[in-house]
N, C-alpha and C positions, 0 to 999 in steps of 0.2 A: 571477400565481403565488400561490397558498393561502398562508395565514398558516401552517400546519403543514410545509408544504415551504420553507418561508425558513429556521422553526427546524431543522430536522432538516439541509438544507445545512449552516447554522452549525456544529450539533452534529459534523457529518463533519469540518467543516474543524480545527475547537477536537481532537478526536481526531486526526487527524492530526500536527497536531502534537505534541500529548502525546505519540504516539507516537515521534516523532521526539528528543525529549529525553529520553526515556526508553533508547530505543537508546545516544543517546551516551552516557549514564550508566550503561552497562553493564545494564540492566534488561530484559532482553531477554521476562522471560514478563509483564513487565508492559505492556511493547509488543506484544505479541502478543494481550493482550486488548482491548487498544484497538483494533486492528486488527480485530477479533472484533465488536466491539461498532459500531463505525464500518458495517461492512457490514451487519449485522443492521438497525440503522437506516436505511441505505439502500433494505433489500428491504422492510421494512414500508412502506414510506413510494414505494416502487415509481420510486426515483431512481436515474442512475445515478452508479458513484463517479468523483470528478473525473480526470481522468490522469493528475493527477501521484502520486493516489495508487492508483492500478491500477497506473503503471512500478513503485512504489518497493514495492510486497509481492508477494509468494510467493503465490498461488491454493493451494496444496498443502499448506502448513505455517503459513499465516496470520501469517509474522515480517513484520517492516518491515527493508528491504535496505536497508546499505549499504556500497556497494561499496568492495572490500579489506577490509573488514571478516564480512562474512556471506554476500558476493555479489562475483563479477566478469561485467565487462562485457567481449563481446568482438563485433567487427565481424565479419560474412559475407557478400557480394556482397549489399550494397544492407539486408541491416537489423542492428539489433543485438541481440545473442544475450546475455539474464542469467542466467546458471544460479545460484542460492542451494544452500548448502550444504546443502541434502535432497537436490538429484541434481534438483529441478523446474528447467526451463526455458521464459522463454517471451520469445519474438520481437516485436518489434514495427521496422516502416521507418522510416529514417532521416526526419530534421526538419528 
């Protein structure tokens, strides 16, 4: 693995959760840039982003989800359905 994709993973991960504290603290467009920025470093850098944070954001409004909070989760024959509060939904099979 290149010394520049070690850093840029890191940098995903450290965004990531910035993002994620920033949610809980009610900072939602400040999560939203983090989000922004985490992906943007991924496509330069031509990585893809981790799962856990592909489940936890919105493709369509770029927020960081969570659930009862911004986003519900609901089950449908065999996968789970997130729909975030813009109306985007996206699927992914059960684990």
């Amino acid at each position: 693995m290149a010394d520049g994709e070690t850093i840029a993973r890191e940098r995903i991960e450290r965004l990531e959760s910035l993002a994620r504290e920033a949610v809980a603290a009610g900072e939602e467009d400040r999560a939203r840039s983090y989000v922004r920025r985490a992906r943007r470093v991924a496509e330069r850098h031509r990585l893809r982003l981790p799962r856990s944070f592909e489940r936890s954001t919105c493709d369509a409004c770029d927020t960081y989800l969570r659930y009862g909070y911004n986003a519900r989760s609901r089950t449908q024959s065999g996968h789970v359905v997130v729909t975030c509060d813009c109306g985007a939904q996206s699927r992914y099979p059960y684990e």
